[in-house]
N, C-alpha and C positions, 0 to 999 in steps of 0.2 A: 497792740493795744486793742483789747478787746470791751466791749460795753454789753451790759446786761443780758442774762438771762431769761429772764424776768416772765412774771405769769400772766395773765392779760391784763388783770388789775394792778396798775402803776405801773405799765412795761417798761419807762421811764421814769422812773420816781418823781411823776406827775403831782401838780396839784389840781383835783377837781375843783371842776365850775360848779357849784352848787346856786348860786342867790341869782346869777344870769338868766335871761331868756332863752330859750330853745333855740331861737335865731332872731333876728332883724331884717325890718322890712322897710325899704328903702322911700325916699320922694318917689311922686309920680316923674320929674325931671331926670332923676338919675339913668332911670336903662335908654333914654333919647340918646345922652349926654356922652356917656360913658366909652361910647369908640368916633366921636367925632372925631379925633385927630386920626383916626386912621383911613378913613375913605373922604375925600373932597366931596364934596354938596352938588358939582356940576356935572363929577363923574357917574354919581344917583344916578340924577335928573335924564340923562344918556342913557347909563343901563336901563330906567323904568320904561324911557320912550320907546327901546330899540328889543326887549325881551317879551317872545309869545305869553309868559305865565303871570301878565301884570298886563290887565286892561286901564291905560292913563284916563280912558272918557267918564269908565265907570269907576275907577280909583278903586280897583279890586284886584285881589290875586285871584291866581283860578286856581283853588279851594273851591271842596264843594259847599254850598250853603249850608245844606242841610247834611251832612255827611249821615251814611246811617252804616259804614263798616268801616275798620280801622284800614282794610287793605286798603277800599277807594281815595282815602285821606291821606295815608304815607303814600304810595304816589307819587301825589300830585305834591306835596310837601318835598319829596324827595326831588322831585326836578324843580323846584324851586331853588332849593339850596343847593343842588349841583351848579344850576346857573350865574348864583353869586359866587360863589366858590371857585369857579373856571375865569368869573370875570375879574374878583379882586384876590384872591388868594393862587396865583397863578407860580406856579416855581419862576423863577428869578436868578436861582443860582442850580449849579448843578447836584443832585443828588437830593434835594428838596423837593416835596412831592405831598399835597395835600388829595384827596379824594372823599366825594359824600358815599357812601356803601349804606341801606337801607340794610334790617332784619330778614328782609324776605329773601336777599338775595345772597344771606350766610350760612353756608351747611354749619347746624352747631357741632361743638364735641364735647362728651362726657368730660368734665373736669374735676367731678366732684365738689365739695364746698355746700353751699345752701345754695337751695332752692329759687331764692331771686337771684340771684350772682351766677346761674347757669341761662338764665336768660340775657341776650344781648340789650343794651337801647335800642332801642326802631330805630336810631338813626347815626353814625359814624361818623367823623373827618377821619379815615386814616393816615396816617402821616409816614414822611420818610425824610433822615435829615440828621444832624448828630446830635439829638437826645432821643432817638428811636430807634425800635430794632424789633425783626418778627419775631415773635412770641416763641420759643421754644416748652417751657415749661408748663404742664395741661392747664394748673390752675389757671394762667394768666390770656389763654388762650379761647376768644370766645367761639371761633368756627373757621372756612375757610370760604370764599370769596370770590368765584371763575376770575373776575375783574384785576383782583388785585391780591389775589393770595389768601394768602393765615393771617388773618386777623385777632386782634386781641387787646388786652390793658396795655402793653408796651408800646404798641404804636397806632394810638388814637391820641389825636386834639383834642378833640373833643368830643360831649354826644347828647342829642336829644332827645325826648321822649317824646311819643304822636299821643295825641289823647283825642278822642273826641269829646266836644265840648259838652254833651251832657255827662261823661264821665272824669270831665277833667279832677275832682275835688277839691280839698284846701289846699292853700300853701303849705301848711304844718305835711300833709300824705305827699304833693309833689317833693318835697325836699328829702324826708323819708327815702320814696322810691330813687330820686337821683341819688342818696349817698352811697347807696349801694356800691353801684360802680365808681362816685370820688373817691370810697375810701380805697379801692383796688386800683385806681390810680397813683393813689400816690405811694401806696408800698413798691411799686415797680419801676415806679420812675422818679428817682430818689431827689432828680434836682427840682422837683416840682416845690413853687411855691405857693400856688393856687389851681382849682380847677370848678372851669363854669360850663355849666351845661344850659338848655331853654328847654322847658315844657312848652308843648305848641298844639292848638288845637285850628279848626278849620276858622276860624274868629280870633283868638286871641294866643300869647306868647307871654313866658313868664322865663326872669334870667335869675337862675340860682346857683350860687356862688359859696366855695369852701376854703377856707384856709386854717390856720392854727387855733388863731380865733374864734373858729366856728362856722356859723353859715350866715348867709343873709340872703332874701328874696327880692323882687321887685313888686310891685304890684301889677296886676295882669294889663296888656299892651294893647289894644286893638290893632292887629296888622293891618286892616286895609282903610284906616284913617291915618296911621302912621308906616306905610310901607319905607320910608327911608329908615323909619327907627330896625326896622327887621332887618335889612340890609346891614348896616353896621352890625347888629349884633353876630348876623351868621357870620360877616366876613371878618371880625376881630375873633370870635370865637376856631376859626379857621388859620390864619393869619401864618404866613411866612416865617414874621420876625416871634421868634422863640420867648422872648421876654413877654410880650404880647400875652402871650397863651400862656403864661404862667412860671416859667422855667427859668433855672437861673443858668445864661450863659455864659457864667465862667466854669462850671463843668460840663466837658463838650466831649464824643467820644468818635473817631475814624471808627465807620462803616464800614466792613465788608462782606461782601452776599447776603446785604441785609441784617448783620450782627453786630454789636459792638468787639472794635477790636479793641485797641490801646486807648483809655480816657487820660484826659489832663486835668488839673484844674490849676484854674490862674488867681494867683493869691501874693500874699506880701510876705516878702522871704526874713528871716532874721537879721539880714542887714538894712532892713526898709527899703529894700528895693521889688516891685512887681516882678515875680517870679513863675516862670509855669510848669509843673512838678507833672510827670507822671503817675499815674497811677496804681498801683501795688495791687490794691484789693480794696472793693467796699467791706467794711467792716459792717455785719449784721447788725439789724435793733431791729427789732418788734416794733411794729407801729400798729397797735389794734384801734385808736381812737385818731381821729381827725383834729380835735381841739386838741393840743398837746405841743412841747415843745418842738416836734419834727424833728429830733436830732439825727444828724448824719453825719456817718463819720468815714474818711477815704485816709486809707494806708499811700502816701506817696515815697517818691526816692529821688533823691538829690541829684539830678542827672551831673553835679562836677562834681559834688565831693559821694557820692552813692550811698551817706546816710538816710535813711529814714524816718520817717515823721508821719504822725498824724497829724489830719486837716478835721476838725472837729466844726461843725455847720449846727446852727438850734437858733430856736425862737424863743425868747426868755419875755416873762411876765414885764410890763414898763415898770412896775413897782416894786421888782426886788434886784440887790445888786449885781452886775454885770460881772460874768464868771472873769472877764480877761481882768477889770480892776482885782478881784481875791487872789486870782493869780500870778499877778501883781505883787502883792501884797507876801503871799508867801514863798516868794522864789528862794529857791538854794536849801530849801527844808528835806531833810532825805526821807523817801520814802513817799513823796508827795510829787506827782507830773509839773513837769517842770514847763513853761509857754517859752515857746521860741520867738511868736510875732502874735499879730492878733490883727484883724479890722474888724472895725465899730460902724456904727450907722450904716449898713449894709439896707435898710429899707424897715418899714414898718408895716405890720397889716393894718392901720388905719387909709396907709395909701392906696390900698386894693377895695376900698369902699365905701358908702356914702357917709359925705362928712356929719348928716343929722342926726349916725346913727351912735357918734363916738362913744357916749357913755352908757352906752346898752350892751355893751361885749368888753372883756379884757382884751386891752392892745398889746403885741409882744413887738418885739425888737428883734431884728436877724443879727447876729454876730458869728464870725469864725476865728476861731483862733487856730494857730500852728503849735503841736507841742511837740516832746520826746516821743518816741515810740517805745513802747516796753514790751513784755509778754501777754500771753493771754490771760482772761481773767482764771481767776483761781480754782472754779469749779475745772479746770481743763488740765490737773494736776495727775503727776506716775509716778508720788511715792507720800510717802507719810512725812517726811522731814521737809517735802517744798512747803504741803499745808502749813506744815507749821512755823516754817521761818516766813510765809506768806505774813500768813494773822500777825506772830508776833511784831514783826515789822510795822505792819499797816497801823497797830493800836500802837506805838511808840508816836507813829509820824501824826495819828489825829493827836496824840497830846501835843505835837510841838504844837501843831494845828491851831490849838487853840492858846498855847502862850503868847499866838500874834493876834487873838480876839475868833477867831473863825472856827465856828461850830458846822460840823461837815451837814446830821440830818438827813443823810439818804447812805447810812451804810448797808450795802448787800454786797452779792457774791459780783453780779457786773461790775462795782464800782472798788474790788479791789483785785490787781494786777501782779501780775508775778515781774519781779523785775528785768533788766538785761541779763543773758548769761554770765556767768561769773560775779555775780553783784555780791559787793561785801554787805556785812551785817548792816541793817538799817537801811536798805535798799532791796531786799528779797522780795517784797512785800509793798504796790505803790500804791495809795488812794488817786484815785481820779475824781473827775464830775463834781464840781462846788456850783453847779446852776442852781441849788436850791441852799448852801450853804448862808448859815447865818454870821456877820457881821457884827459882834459888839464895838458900842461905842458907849461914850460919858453918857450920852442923851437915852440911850437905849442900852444898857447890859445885860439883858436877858429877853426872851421872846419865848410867848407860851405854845406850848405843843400844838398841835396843830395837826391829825391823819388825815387831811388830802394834801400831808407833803409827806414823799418817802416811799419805799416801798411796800406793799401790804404786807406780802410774805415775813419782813424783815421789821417790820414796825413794835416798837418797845408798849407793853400793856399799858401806860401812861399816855404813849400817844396815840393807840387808837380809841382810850376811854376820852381824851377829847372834846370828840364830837358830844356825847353825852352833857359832860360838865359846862359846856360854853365857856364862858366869862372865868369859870372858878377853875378851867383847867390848868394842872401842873404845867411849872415853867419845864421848857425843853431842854435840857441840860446835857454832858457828856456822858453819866448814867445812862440815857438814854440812849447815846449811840451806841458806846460798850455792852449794852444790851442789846443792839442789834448787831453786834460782833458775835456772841453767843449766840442766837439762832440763825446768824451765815454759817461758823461752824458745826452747828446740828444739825444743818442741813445735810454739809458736807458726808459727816461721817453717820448719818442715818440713809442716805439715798445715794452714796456710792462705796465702792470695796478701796481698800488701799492700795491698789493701783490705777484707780479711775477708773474702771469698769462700771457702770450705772447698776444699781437695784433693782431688778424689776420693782413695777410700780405696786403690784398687788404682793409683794410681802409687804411683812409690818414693821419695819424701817420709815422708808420711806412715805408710809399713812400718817406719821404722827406729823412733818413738817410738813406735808400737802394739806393739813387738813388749817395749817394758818391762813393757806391763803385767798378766806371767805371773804368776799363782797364787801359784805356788810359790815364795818369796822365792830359793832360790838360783837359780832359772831364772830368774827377774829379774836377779837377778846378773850371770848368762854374758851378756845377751843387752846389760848395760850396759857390760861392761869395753871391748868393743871399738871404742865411742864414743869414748872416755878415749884411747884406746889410737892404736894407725897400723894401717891396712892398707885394705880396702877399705869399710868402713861410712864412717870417716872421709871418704874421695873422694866416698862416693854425699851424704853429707849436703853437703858441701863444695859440690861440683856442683848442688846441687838448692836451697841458698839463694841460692848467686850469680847462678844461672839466674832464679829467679823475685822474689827481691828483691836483687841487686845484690849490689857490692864492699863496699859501708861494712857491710853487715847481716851477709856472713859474715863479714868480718873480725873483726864484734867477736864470732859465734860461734866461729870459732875460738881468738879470744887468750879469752875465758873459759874454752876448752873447756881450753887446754892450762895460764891459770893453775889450774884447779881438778885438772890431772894434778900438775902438780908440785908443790904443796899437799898432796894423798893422800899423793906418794910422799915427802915430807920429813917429813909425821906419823907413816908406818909404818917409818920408819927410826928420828924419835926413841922410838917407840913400844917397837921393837924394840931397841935399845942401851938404854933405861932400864928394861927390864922387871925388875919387882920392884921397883924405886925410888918414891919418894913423887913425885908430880909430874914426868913424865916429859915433859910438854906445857909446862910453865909457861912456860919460855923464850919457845916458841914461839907462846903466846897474848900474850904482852907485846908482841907484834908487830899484835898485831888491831886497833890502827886502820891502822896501812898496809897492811894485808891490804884491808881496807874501803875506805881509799882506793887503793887498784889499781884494785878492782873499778867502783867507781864510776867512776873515770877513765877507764875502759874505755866507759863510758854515756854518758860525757860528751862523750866525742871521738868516736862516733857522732852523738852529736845536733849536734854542729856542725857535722859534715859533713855530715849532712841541711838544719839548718837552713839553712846559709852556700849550698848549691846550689840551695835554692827561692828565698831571698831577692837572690841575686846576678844582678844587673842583664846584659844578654847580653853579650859583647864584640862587635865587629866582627867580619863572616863571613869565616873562614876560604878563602884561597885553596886551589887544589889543589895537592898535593906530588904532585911525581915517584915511580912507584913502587921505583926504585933508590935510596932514598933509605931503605932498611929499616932502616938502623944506628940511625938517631933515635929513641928511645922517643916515642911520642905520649903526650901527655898525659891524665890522666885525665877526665872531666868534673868540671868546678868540686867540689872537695872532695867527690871519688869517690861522684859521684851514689848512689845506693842501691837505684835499681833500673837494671835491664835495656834501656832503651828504645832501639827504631832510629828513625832518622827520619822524620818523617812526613811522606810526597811533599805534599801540600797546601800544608805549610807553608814548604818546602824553597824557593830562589831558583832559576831558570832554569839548568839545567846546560852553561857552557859549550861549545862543541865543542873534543872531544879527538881527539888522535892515537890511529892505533891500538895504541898500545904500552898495555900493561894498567897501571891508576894505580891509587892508594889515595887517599880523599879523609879530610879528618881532618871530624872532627864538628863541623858548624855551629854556631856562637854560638845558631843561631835553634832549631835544634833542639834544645836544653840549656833552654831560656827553655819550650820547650812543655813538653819532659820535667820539668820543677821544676812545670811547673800542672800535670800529672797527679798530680804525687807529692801536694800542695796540698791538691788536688781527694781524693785518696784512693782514686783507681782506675788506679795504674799499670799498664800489661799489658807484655807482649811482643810487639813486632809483627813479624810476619814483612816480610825486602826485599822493595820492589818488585821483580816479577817480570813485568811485563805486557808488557814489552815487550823481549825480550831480544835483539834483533835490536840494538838501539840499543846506540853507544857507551857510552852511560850504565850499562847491563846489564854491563859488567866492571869498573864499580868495586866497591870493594870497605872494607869500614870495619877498620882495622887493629886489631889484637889490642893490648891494653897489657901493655908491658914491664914494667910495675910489678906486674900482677896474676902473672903469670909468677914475676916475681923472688919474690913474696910466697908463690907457693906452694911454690918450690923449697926458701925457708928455712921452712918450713910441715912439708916432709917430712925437713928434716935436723932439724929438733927432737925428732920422734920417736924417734928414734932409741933413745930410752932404753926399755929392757921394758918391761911392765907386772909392777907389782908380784905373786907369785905367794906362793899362799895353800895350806897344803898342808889335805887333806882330815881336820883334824881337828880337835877343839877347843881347838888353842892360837891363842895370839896371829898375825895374820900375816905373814910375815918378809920383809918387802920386798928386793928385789935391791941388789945395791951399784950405786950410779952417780955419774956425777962429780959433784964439787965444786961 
């Protein structure tokens, strides 16, 4: 089971904070407060009395007053914090190992990336212990350390920034500069649920704090009026115990020489009993934003019965519902991930921070569920008939989807899976990921669009117009998702070959779906309509799938492309005549199972045209035709082959001798038998004509163009014919053009 692809915008089929704060800023009482329970008041009171770098007469650290260069300041910072750090964060068990490591004393190394993120913090806890491990990989690796080695994001606690105090700046620039490094935190270290670091200057100390949530600060600290408050902070931001520092220790991984060997993680098995699964494999996700679900996900294996499962870990918004209820809800639906177990209330980011600040940041909820494990997602396909019993499948299983109420909202190429080996129909193809999935009920049956939920790439022109319409935007419908079924498949067959080989990026395939995936949701907009639409994107795509996967593959890209135009334009018409009316759609949803069966019929008559041309036996070889004989349409290859193939001299029979009159020969029984074992095989190409020998008769034959694919695109371009619906620049409803009957 594999999850998303995904391009940085929505790498999760996120929804943006928009109406939030930047961050929250905490009571004066919280950063006191906040590691009390972990250092005793008398054990301070000891370490202040008994450490050279805290004068008790003058209630000072020795910091210089006046610092006038960062070296002089880290320092003396630095044996500060080694101090607390040796006295309260001290290993306890073996293999546990915290250390302060200073900038100055880390050779760096080129890792590339930007500019800030090649610089270290001034200041480290390195750690050693099982959610740590030395840095192999350059990015993650910020230098090396006489003291303690290769350091890096994998095995720091924590880290601070030294500033002197006339250039400490705002909150709003400290948090900036610390995210740098949170966010390289937590891509590396996957169990992380929070990570805090302290801005510290020769005067004052500021604790800034990230989770899913977002961030939040403290206001600035006076150390040497409150030297116990700095104590706590370094020794909790340091700290032994693993949950402490942010981590969740029910995934834990054996150490050796420093690396992660075999992880586990301890979770609740299918029969309600605490079970603890090995490890398989982390499954990748892109994490490019810090506020975001966190979703992670670990391939485990049943050590008694050595089935497989994912362990699926995310932070869901408090106010949408709970993936394990939908999953819940839709078990035993084929073609939809099925939940083996699940636990709830795993913890809240409200608990990782000040209670004054509750309504200033969306609160998420941690949940894990256990499901099936299926294949990888569908971009990760070696033949033309997986795609397509993929898709077909997956849009069978959103419609059951939705006959239990449950509107999926985040379809992309992550979020659909190729089933188990041998998976019968209706299981080829599985939907994943309902964290953003909508729930009808009596009180609520429809919910309006909404583009900061979903992917961008993959977002239906309705829902990233949106943002624009406010209030008056289209309800989000299953239109909409089958609409984002058709540009996962155009992704597909514009940006890879028919046996999963990628595109390079700088042909024009692959320009047309890259160029969806802008920012800006109405630049995403402009740059979809004219897919939808006629003119020239329409040709370049057109041209660029038949080219490299055949007639049957664009055919069925275009008849989705254009049922999914005249769909739009029949919703924005009744949308438009019913406005102000209760149910201005209903008619038109009464129609959604043969809406679904269009669609799927469309998948269907692809795959048998695929299938019927691998499995059909050869005919007898064709003679030569006359080339005066142009009137006769030629025939297609057996049930309009799907890819592109010419003949391959090898396989080809002896070329008669011809006259010199220039011929067309039609396509050999034998070479339709080869082409059907490439298709098979999962590595069709395009092979260029023999050219070796052009002196020879043979050199002006010539393989005739089909009349049908001709006919097909001329009634391809009078279809269009109708506008594209136009949306005036404001926030009403949008008024689709009149068009025929």
């Amino acid at each position: 089971m594999e999850n998303r692809p995904e391009t940085q915008n929505g790498a999760e089929g996120e929804r943006e904070e928009e109406t939030r704060p930047r961050f929250t800023t905490t009571t004066d009482a919280y950063a006191h407060d906040i590691y009390r329970d972990a250092v005793e008041d008398h054990a301070i009171h000891e370490f202040l009395n008994e450490v050279a770098d805290f004068s008790s007469s003058q209630r000072r650290w020795s910091t210089p007053e006046l610092a006038t260069s960062n070296e002089n300041l880290l320092g003396a910072v630095s044996r500060i914090f080694s101090a607390i750090v040796q006295r309260f964060a001290g290993p306890t068990v073996p293999g546990v190992e915290r250390n302060v490591v200073s900038s100055s004393e880390i050779r760096p190394v080129d890792q590339g990336g930007d500019a800030e993120s090649r610089n270290p913090p001034t200041l480290l806890v390195r750690a050693a212990g099982p959610s740590f491990q030395v840095p192999s990989a350059a990015e993650s690796t910020l230098g090396t350390a006489a003291s303690v080695g290769t350091i890096g994001y994998t095995n720091i606690a924590s880290f601070s920034i030294v500033k002197l105090e006339s250039e400490i700046g705002t909150a709003l620039e400290n948090l900036e500069e610390a995210e740098v490094h949170a966010r390289r935190i937590f891509q590396v270290q996957p169990n992380r649920s929070y990570v805090r670091s302290l801005v510290i200057t020769e005067k004052h100390a500021r604790l800034v704090h990230f989770d899913c949530s977002g961030s939040q600060v403290t206001p600035l600290i006076d150390i040497h009026q409150h030297p116990e408050t700095l104590v706590r902070l370094v020794a909790g931001l340091a700290s032994a115990d693993e949950r402490l520092l942010g981590l969740d220790d029910s995934v834990q991984w054996t150490i050796l020489n420093g690396k992660k060997a075999q992880g586990h993680v301890t979770t609740t098995s299918p029969t309600s009993e605490t079970k603890t699964y090995p490890i398989v494999e982390q499954i990748p996700i892109p994490r490019y934003s810090i506020c975001s679900r966190g979703t992670t996900c670990w391939r485990v294996r049943d050590p008694a019965t050595m089935e497989e499962y994912v362990i699926k870990d995310s932070w869901r918004e408090d106010d949408l519902p709970a993936e394990h209820e939908l999953l819940e809800k839709v078990k035993g639906i084929p073609g939809v991930v099925f939940m083996a177990s699940c636990e709830v209330d795993r913890g809240e980011t409200k608990g990782f921070r000040c209670a004054s600040t509750l309504r200033q940041y969306q609160n998420r909820k941690a949940s894990r569920v256990l499901l099936h494990a299926y294949g990888k997602s569908v971009e990760h396909f070696s033949s033309v008939l997986q795609v397509l019993y993929a898709f077909r499948d997956a849009i069978v299983a959103h419609q059951r989807l939705l006959e239990r109420g449950v509107l999926h909202r985040d379809i992309s190429l992550g979020n659909v899976l190729f089933g188990k080996p041998d998976a019968p129909e209706g299981e080829r193809g599985v939907l994943i990921d309902l964290d953003l999935a909508f729930l009808a009920t009596d009180a609520r049956p429809s919910v309006k669009s909404d583009h900061t939920i979903g992917t961008r790439l993959f977002q239906s022109i309705s829902v990233l117009h949106s943002g624009k319409l406010g209030e008056l935007a289209w309800e989000h419908d299953y239109l909409d998702d089958l609409e984002s079924f058709l540009y996962s498949l155009a992704f597909i067959v514009l940006c890879y070959r028919p046996d999963g080989r990628p595109i390079p990026t700088d042909e024009d395939g692959p320009s047309i779906p890259w160029s969806w995936a802008e920012e800006a949701p109405e630049d995403a907009c402009a740059k979809k309509r004219p897919f939808l639409g006629v003119g020239t994107v329409v040709f370049r795509a057109s041209h660029a799938v038949e080219t490299i996967w055949g007639p049957v593959c664009d055919a069925l890209l275009s008849k989705f492309r254009r049922w999914i135009f005249q769909m739009r334009t029949k919703k924005g018409t009744l949308i438009h005549r019913g406005r102000g009316s209760a149910g201005p759609l209903d008619s038109f949803h009464a129609c959604r199972d043969e809406h679904y069966s269009a669609v799927v019929g469309m998948f269907d008559e692809a795959i048998d045209s695929v299938r019927s041309a691998v499995t059909s036996p050869p005919p007898p070889i064709d003679d030569v035709a006359p080339a005066q004989d142009v009137s006769a349409p030629t025939p297609l290859l057996p049930a309009e082959l799907n890819v592109a193939v010419l003949p391959d001299p090898a396989l080809s029979p002896p070329t008669p001798a011809l006259s010199p009159i220039i011929t067309q020969r039609r396509r050999s029984a034998r070479t339709v038998h080869h082409s059907c074992a490439l298709i098979q095989n999962g590595s069709p190409q395009t092979q260029p004509l023999d050219q070796t020998s052009t002196s020879s008769p043979s050199a002006a034959i010539q393989v005739r163009r089909s009349a049908r694919i001709e006919k097909r695109r001329r009634e391809e371009a009078e279809s269009h014919e109708i506008p594209i619906p136009k949306v005036r620049r404001t926030r009403q409803a949008p008024r689709p053009t009149k068009r025929p009957c």
